[in-house]
Structures are given as structure tokens and as C-alpha cells.
C-alpha beads as a LAMMPS data file, in Angstrom:
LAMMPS data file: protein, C-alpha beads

355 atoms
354 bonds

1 atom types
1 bond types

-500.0 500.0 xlo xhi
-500.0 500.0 ylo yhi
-500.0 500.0 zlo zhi

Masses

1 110.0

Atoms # bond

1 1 1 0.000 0.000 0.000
2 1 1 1.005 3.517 -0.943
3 1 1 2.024 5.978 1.310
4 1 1 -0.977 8.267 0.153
5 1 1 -3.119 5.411 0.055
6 1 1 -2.432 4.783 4.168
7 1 1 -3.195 8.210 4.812
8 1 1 -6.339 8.211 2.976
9 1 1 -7.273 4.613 5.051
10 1 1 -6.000 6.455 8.527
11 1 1 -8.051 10.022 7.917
12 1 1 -11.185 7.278 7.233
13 1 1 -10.935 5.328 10.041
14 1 1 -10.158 8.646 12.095
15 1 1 -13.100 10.183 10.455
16 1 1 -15.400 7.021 11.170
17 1 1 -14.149 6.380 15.124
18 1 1 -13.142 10.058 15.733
19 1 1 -9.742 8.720 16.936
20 1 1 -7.624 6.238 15.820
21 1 1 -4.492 4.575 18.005
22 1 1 -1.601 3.612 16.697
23 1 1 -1.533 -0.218 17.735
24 1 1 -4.535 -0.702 15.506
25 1 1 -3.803 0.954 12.751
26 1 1 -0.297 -1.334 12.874
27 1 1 -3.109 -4.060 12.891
28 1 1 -5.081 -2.949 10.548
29 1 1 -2.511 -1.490 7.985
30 1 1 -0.049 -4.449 8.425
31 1 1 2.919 -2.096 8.565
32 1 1 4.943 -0.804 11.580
33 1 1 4.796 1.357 14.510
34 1 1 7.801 4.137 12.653
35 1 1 5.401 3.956 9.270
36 1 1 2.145 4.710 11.502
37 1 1 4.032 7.396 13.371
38 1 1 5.412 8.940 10.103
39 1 1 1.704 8.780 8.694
40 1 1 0.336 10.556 11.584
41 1 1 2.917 13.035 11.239
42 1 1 2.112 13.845 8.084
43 1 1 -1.538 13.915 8.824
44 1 1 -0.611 16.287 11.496
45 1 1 1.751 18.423 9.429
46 1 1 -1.314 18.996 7.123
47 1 1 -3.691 19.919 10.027
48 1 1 -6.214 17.157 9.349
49 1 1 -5.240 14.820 12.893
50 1 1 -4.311 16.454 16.152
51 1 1 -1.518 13.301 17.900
52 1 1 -2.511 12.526 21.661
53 1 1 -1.479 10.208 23.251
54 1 1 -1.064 6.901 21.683
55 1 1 -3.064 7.973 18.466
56 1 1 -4.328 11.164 17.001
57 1 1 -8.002 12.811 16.532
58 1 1 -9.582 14.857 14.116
59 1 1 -8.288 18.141 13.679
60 1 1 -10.256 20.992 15.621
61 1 1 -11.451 23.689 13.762
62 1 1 -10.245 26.795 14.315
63 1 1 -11.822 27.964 17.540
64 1 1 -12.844 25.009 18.894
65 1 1 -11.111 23.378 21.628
66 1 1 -13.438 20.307 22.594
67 1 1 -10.895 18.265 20.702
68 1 1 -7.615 19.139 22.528
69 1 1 -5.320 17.268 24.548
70 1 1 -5.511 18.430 27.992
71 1 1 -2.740 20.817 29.046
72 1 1 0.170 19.559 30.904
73 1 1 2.627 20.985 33.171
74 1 1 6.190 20.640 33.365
75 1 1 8.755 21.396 35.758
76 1 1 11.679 22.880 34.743
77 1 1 14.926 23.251 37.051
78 1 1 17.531 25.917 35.667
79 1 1 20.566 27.526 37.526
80 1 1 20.921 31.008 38.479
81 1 1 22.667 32.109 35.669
82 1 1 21.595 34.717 32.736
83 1 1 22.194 32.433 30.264
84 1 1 18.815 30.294 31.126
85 1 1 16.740 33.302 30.779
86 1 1 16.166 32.482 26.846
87 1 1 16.064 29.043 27.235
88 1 1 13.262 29.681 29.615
89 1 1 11.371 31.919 27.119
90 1 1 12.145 29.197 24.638
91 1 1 10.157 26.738 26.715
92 1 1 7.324 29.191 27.165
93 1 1 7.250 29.428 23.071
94 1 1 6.647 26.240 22.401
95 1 1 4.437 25.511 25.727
96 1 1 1.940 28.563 24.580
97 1 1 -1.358 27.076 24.519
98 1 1 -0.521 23.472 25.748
99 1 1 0.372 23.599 29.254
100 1 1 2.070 25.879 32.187
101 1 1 5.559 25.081 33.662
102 1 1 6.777 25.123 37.226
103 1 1 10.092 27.018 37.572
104 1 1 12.928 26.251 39.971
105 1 1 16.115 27.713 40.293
106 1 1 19.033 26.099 41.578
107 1 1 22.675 27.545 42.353
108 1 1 24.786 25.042 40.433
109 1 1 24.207 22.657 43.889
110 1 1 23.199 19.089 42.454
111 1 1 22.116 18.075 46.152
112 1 1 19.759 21.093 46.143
113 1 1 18.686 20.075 42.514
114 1 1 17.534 16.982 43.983
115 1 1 15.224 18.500 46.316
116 1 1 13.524 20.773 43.840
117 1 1 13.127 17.963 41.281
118 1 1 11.608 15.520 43.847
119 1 1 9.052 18.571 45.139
120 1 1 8.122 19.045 41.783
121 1 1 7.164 15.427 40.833
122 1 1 5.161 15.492 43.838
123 1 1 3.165 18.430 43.167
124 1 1 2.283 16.259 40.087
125 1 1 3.781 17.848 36.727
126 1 1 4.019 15.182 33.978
127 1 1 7.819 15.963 32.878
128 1 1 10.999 17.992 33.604
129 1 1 13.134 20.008 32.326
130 1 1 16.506 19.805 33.607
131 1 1 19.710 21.380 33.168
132 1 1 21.597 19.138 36.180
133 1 1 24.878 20.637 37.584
134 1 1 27.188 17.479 36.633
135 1 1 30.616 17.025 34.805
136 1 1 30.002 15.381 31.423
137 1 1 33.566 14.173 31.875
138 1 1 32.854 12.405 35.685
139 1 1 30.635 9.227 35.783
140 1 1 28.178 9.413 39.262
141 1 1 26.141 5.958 39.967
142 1 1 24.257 8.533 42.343
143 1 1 23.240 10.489 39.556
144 1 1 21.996 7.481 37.584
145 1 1 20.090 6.200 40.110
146 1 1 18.682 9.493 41.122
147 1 1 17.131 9.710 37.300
148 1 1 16.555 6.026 36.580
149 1 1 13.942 6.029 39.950
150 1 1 11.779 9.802 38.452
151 1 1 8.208 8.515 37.536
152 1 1 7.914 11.033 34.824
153 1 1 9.623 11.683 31.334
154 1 1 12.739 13.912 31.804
155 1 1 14.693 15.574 29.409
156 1 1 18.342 17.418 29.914
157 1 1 18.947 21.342 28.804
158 1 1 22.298 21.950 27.549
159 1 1 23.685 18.559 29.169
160 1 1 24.580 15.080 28.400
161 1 1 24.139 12.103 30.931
162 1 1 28.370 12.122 32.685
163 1 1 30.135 9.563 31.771
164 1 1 29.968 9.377 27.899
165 1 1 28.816 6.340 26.261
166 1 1 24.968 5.192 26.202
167 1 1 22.410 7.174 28.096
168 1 1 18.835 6.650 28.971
169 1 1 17.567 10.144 29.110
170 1 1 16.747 12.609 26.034
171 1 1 18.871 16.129 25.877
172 1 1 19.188 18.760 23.344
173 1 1 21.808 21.418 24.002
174 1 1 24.053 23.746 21.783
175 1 1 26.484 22.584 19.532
176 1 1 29.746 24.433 21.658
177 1 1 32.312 22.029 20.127
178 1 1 31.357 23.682 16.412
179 1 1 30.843 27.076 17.755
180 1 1 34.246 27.362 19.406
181 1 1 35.911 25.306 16.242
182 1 1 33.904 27.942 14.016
183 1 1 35.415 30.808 15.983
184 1 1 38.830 29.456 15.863
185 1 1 38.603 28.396 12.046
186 1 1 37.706 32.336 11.459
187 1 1 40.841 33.382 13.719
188 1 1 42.799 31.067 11.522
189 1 1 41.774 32.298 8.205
190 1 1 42.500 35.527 8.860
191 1 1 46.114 34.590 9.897
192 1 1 46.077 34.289 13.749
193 1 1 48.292 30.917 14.741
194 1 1 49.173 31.596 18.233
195 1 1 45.580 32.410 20.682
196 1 1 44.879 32.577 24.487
197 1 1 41.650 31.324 25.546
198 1 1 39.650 32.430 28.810
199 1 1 37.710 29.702 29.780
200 1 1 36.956 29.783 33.471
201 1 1 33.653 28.025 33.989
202 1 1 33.093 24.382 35.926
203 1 1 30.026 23.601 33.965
204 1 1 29.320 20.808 30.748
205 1 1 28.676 23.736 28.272
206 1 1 32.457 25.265 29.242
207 1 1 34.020 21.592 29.390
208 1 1 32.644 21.117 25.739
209 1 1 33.590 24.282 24.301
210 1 1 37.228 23.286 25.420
211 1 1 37.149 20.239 23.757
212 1 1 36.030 22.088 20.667
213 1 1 39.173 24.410 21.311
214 1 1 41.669 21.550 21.564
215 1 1 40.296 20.041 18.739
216 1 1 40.585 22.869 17.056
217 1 1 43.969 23.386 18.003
218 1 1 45.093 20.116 16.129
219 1 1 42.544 20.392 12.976
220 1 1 43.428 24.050 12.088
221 1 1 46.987 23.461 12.466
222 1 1 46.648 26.487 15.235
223 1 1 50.361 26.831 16.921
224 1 1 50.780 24.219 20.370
225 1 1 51.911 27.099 22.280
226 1 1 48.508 28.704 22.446
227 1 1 46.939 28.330 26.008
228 1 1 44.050 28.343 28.031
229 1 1 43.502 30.748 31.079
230 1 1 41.004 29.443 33.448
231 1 1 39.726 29.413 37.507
232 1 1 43.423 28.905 38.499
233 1 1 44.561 32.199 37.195
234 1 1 41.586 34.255 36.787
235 1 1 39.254 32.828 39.579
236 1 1 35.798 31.348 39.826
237 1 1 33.169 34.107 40.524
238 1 1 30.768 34.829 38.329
239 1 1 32.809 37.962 37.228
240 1 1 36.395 38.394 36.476
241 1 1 38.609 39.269 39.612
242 1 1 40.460 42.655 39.806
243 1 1 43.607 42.481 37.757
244 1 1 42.042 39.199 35.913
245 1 1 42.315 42.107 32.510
246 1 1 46.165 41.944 33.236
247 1 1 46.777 38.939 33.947
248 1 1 45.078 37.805 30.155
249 1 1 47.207 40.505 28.570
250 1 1 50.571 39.433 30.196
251 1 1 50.420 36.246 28.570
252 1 1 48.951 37.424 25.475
253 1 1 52.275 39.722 25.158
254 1 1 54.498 36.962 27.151
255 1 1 53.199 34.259 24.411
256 1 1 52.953 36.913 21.620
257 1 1 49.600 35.484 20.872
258 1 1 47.540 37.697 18.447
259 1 1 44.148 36.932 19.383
260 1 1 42.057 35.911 22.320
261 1 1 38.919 33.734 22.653
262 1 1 36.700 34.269 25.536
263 1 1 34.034 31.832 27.021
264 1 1 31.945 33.400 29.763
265 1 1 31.234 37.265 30.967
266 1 1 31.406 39.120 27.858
267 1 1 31.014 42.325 30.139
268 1 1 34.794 41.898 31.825
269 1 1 35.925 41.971 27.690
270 1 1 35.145 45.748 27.820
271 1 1 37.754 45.946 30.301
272 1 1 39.729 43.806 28.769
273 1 1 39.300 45.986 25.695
274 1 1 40.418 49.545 27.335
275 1 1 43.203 47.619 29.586
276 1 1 44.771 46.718 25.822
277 1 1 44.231 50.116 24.655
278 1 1 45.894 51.288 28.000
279 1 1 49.158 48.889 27.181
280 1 1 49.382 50.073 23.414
281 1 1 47.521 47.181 21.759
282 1 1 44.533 48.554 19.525
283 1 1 41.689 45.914 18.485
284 1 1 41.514 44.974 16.125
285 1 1 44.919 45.791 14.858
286 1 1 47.048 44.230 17.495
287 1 1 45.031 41.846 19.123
288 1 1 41.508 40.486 17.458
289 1 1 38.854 39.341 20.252
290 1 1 36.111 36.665 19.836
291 1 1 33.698 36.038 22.427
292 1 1 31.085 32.918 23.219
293 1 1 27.931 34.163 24.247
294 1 1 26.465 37.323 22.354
295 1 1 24.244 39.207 25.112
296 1 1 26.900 42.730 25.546
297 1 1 29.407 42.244 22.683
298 1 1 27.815 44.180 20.106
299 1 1 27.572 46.869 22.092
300 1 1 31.733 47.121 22.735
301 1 1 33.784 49.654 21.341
302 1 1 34.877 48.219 18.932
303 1 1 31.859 45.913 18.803
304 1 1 33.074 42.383 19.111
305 1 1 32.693 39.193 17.021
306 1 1 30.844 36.381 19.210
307 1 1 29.533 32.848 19.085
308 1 1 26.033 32.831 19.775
309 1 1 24.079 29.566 21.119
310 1 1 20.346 30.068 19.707
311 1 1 19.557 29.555 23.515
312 1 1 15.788 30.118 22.642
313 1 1 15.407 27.538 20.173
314 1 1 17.023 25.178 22.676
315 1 1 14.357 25.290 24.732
316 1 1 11.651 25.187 22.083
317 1 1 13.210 21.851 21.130
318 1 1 13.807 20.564 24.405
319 1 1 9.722 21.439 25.425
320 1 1 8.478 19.725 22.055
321 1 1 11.129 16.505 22.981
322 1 1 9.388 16.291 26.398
323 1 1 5.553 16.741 25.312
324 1 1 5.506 14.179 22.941
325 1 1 7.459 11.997 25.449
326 1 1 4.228 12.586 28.147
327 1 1 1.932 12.247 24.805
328 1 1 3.633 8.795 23.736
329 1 1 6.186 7.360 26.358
330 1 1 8.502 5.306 24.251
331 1 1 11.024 2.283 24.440
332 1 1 13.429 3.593 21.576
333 1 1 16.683 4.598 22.656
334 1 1 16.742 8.042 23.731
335 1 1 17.577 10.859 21.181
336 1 1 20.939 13.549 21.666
337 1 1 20.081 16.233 19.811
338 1 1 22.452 19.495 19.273
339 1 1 21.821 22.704 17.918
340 1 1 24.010 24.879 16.027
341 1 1 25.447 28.062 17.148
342 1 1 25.957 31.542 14.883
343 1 1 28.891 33.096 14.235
344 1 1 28.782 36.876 14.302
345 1 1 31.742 38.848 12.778
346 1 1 31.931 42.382 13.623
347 1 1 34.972 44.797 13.839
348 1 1 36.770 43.291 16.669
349 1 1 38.482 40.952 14.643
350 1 1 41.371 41.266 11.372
351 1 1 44.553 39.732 10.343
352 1 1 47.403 40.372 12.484
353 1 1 49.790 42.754 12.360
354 1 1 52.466 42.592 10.547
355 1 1 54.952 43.955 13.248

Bonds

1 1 1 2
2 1 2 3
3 1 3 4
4 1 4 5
5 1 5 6
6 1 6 7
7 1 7 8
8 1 8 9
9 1 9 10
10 1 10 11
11 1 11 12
12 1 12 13
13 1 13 14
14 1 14 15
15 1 15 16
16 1 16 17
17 1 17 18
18 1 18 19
19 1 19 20
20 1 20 21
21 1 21 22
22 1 22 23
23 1 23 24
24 1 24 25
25 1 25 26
26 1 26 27
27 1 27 28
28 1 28 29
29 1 29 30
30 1 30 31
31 1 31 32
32 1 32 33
33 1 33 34
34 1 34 35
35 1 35 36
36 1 36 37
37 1 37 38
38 1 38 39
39 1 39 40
40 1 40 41
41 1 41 42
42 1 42 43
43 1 43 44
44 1 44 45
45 1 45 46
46 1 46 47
47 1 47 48
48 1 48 49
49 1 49 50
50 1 50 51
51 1 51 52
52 1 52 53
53 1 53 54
54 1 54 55
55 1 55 56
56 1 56 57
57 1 57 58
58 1 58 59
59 1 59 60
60 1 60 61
61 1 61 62
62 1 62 63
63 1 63 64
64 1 64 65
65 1 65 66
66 1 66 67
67 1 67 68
68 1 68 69
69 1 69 70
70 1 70 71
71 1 71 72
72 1 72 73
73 1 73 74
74 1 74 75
75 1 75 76
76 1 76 77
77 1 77 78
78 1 78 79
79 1 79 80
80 1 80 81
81 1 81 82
82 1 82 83
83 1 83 84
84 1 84 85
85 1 85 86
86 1 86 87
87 1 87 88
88 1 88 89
89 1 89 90
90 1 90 91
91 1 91 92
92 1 92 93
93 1 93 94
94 1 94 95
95 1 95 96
96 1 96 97
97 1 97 98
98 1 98 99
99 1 99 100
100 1 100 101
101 1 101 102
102 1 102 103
103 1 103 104
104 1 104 105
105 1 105 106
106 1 106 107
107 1 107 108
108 1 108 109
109 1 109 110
110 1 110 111
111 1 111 112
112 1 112 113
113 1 113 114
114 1 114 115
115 1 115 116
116 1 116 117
117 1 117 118
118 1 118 119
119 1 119 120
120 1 120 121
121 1 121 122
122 1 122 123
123 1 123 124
124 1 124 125
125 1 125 126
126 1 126 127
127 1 127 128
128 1 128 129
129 1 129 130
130 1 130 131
131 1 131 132
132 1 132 133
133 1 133 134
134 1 134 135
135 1 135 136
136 1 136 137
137 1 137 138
138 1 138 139
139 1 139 140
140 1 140 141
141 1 141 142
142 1 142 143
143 1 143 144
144 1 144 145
145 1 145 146
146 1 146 147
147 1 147 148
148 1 148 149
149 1 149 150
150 1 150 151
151 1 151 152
152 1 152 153
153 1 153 154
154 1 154 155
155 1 155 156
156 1 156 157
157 1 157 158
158 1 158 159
159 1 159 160
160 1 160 161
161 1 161 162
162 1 162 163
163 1 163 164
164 1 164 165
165 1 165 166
166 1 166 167
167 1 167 168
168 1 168 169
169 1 169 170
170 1 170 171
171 1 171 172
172 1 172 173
173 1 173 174
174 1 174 175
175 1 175 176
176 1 176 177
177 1 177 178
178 1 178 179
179 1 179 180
180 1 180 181
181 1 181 182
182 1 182 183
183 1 183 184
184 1 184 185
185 1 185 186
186 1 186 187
187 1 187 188
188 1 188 189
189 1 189 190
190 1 190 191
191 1 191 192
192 1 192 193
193 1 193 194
194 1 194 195
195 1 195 196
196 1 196 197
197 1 197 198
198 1 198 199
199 1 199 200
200 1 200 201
201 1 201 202
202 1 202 203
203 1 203 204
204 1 204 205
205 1 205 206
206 1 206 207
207 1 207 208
208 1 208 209
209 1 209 210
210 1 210 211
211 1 211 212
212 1 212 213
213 1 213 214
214 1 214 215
215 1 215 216
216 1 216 217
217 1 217 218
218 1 218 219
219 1 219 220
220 1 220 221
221 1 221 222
222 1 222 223
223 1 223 224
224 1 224 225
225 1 225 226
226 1 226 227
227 1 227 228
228 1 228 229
229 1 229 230
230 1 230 231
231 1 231 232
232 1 232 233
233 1 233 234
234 1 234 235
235 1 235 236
236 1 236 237
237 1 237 238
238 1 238 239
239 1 239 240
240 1 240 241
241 1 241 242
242 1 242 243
243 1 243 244
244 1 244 245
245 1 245 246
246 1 246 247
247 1 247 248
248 1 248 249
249 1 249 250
250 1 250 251
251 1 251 252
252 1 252 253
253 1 253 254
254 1 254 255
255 1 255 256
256 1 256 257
257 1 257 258
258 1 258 259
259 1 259 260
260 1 260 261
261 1 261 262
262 1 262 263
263 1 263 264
264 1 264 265
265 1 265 266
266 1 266 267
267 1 267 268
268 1 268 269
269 1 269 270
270 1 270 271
271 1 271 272
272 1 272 273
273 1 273 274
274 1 274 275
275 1 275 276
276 1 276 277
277 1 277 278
278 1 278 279
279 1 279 280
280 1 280 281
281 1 281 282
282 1 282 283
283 1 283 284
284 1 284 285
285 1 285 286
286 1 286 287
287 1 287 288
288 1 288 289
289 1 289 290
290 1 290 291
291 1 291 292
292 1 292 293
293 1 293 294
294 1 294 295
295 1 295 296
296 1 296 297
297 1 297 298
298 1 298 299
299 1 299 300
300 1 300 301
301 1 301 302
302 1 302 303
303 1 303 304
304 1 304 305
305 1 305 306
306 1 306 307
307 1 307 308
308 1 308 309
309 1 309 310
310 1 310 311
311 1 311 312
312 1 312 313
313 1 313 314
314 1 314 315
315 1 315 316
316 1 316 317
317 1 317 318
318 1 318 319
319 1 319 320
320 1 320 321
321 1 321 322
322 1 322 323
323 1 323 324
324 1 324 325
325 1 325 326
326 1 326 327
327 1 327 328
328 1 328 329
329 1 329 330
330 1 330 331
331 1 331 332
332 1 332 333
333 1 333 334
334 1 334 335
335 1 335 336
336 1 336 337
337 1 337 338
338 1 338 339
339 1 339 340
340 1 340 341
341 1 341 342
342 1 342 343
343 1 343 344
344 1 344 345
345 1 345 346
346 1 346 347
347 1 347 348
348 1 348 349
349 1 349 350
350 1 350 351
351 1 351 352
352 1 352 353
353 1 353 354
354 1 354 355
């Protein structure tokens, strides 16, 4: 049976029973459960079914909502951190009109985390949300069995399950390892061999934009003595610590690096910016600057070249992963699912000088 001739059988059946599930239309149609699903998709996609739960129903008409899924609600447990504020008002796009979420903000303190996840599975939403505060690097049987015991469908924010290797949880997160290899392949092209990063942050998304740095450093053919500056030297705060500015600078000029890449509080670049300008290096001229993150860096002087995580869309994704994991809980492996950054070229960046 053709594909258009399923369709035509499901929308009839649908039309007949006002609802049709998937187990008997894999019955009835003698195909399997990833054709159904692909049908109903495609039903979906042309606004004739609405998918619930196990199935789908005829499509409401404009205005009328007798034929909706109920709403759900879904907890969602973000750090303290400015970052999350998109990813929040991603989630809030693509819950408009299907459910409410319960916010809870943690402070990067996984023990804490665990309180605010159990309290919200209790108070009886039907999935989370999560953006845990654990090493991707550091494998935690605690963890595992912490998520392995949740009674509801969870999906991670911008993190993987520790450990590498199989998980059993969904995530969608930004594609760091590309946008820090995208910023370095732009350095590169312009000339720049020899870079200092800034990379002071304990969390997954700074641990994978490092590994996209030292892969960079071997697939550009970017010069081994260029070196990262992290908590040891600059500290841990959420902000740079006085004389952090001079401390980057002395080993630019103690390397002679030519450029600098910069993952976490874009607002300490301005600083960094006028501290260059103080020591005789102009930017772009002298020293070209890329940030991650693109919340301040247009606003620089000059205005600076940045990575930029589509934060928003992240959480769009994520919401739409975990709905149609409460609509249709499934036994397929779980899905990893990245999104690309943008790379935003502005005036703080050129070839190096020629001195």
C-alpha cells in the first residue's frame, strides 16, 4: 500500500471512530509502529489529525477546543545564571497554549537540585526540564540512580548524561564544540596561529567548548603554544577578579599570541578591551577578540565578534522533545540532539599585524 493510500485509510478510520491509536492501525494497515508514526505526522503536518497520546483525533477547527489534549505541566529546574533566561522563554514558546511550567532555580548545587526535582514530581507535573549541575567528563552511579527512579519523562537542557557512552535520558543542548571550532577556524583564516583562551567556567557547556578548542587546536593546524587561562589564574566568581584584565594581557604579550577567545562574561571583555588600549595594543589591529555568548558584545567599542548559542530555540526543542514523550512514552533509545550556534563577525576581529 502507498504511502498516500495509508493516509487516505487512517483520515477514514479517524473520520469514522473520531480517533484512531496507533496499535490498531499497525493491525489494521499491516505495517509498523515508525510507518504509523510517520503517517500521523504527516496527517498532522497537514492539520487534518491532532496526535494525543497513543493515536491522534480529528483536527479541531479553528476555535474550537473540545478536541484538545488536555494541558500539561512541566517542571523545569535551571541555575541562576543569565544564560537560562532564553532558554526559559524558549520553553514558554513552544508551551503557549498546551500547558504551564513550574520554575525552579538552583545555584549550580546538584544536592539542592535533587530537592527541587523531587518537590516538583510530587506536586504532580508530567515531565521535567533539567539542566543538572554534573561534569560530562565524571561518571556518578548517584546520579543514575537518582534519574533512573523519576516517575515522569525527563529531558536534559544543555547537558549530556556524565560519563559518555549510552544514556537513557533525552537532551538537546548547543552545539559548543562547532561554535568554538567555528570561531577558531575564522581566527585562523584571517592569519592568527598563536591564541589565548579564557575559559573559566566548571560547567558541561564550558568543558565542551574546550574540547572544541583543543580540537581545534590540532585540525586548524593552530600553533601548540597557544593556552588556556582558566579558575586557576583568573578565579571562579561569576565575574572576572580585579587584575584578571592583566593577567590575560601578560600572557597574550608573554606568548605573543595575536588573538584571544573568551568563554563566559562578555562584560569583563570591555575591560579587557580599554586595559589593551591602556598597554598600546589597539583591536583589532594588534590583538583580534572573539567572544562565546552574544548578550553585551555588540555593544563594545569596537563591537566584538561572538559565538552565539540560539539559547531560545534550545528550549523550544527541548519542550516539544518532552511533550511528545508525556503524549507517547517510548522504548526507543533516547535521542541527543544538538543545535548549532551563529557566528557573528563584527569589527573586533582582522589579520594580524604585521609587526
Amino acid at each position: 500500500m502507498l504511502a498516500a493510500e495509508r493516509r487516505a485509510r487512517i483520515l477514514d478510520l479517524a473520520r469514522q471512530d473520531g480517533a484512531v491509536s496507533i496499535s490498531r492501525l499497525v493491525s489494521d494497515l499491516g505495517v509498523s509502529h515508525v510507518t504509523v508514526r510517520r503517517d500521523l505526522d504527516a496527517l498532522v503536518a497537514d492539520r487534518l489529525l491532532d496526535k494525543v497520546r497513543g493515536g491522534a483525533i480529528i483536527a479541531s477547527e479553528p476555535g474550537d477546543t473540545a478536541g484538545l489534549a488536555t494541558t500539561v505541566t512541566i517542571g523545569v529546574v535551571i541555575p541562576t545564571s543569565y544564560y537560562y533566561r532564553f532558554v526559559v522563554d524558549g520553553i514558554g514558546d513552544a508551551l503557549s497554549g498546551r500547558g504551564e511550567m513550574k520554575l525552579a532555580i538552583s545555584e549550580y548545587d546538584l544536592s539542592e537540585e535533587y530537592r527541587l526535582v523531587r518537590e516538583l514530581v510530587d506536586s504532580g507535573v508530567d515531565g521535567l526540564l533539567w539542566v543538572p549541575s554534573i561534569s560530562e567528563r565524571e561518571e556518578s552511579a548517584d546520579f543514575d540512580a537518582f534519574v533512573d527512579e523519576l516517575s515522569v519523562p525527563v529531558v536534559f537542557v544543555e547537558r549530556e548524561t556524565p560519563g559518555g557512552g549510552l544514556g537513557s535520558v533525552s537532551s538537546i543542548r548547543s552545539a559548543h564544540e562547532r561554535g568554538a571550532i567555528s570561531a577558531l577556524r575564522h581566527l585562523r583564516d584571517l592569519g592568527h596561529r598563536r591564541l589565548v583562551m579564557v575559559s573559566r567556567g566548571r560547567s558541561q557547556s564550558a568543558e565542551f567548548v574546550r574540547r572544541g578548542w583543543v580540537d581545534a587546536l590540532g585540525r586548524l593546524g593552530l600553533d601548540p603554544a597557544s593556552t588556556i587561562l582558566g579558575p586557576n589564574e583568573l578565579g571562579a566568581g561569576p565575574t572576572w577578579e580585579r587584575g584578571s584584565a592583566d593577567v590575560v594581557l601578560d600572557t597574550v604579550q608573554r606568548i605573543g599570541a595575536t588573538a584571544v577567545f573568551s568563554h563566559g562574561d562578555e562584560n569583563s571583555l570591555f575591560g579587557l578591551v580599554q586595559n589593551a588600549r591602556g598597554r598600546g595594543l589597539s583591536v583589532p589591529e594588534q590583538l583580534s577578540i572573539v567572544a562565546y555568548d552574544d548578550d553585551v558584545s555588540a555593544h563594545a567599542d569596537p563591537p566584538i565578534s561572538a559565538v552565539a548559542p540560539d539559547r531560545r530555540r534550545v528550549g523550544a526543542h527541548a519542550t516539544r522533545m518532552l511533550l511528545e514523550l508525556i503524549r507517547e512514552p517510548s522504548a526507543e533509545p533516547p535521542l541527543q540532539l544538538q543545535v548549532e550556534p551563529r557566528l557573528i563577525l563584527r569589527a573586533s576581529t582582522a589579520p594580524p599585524s604585521a609587526e
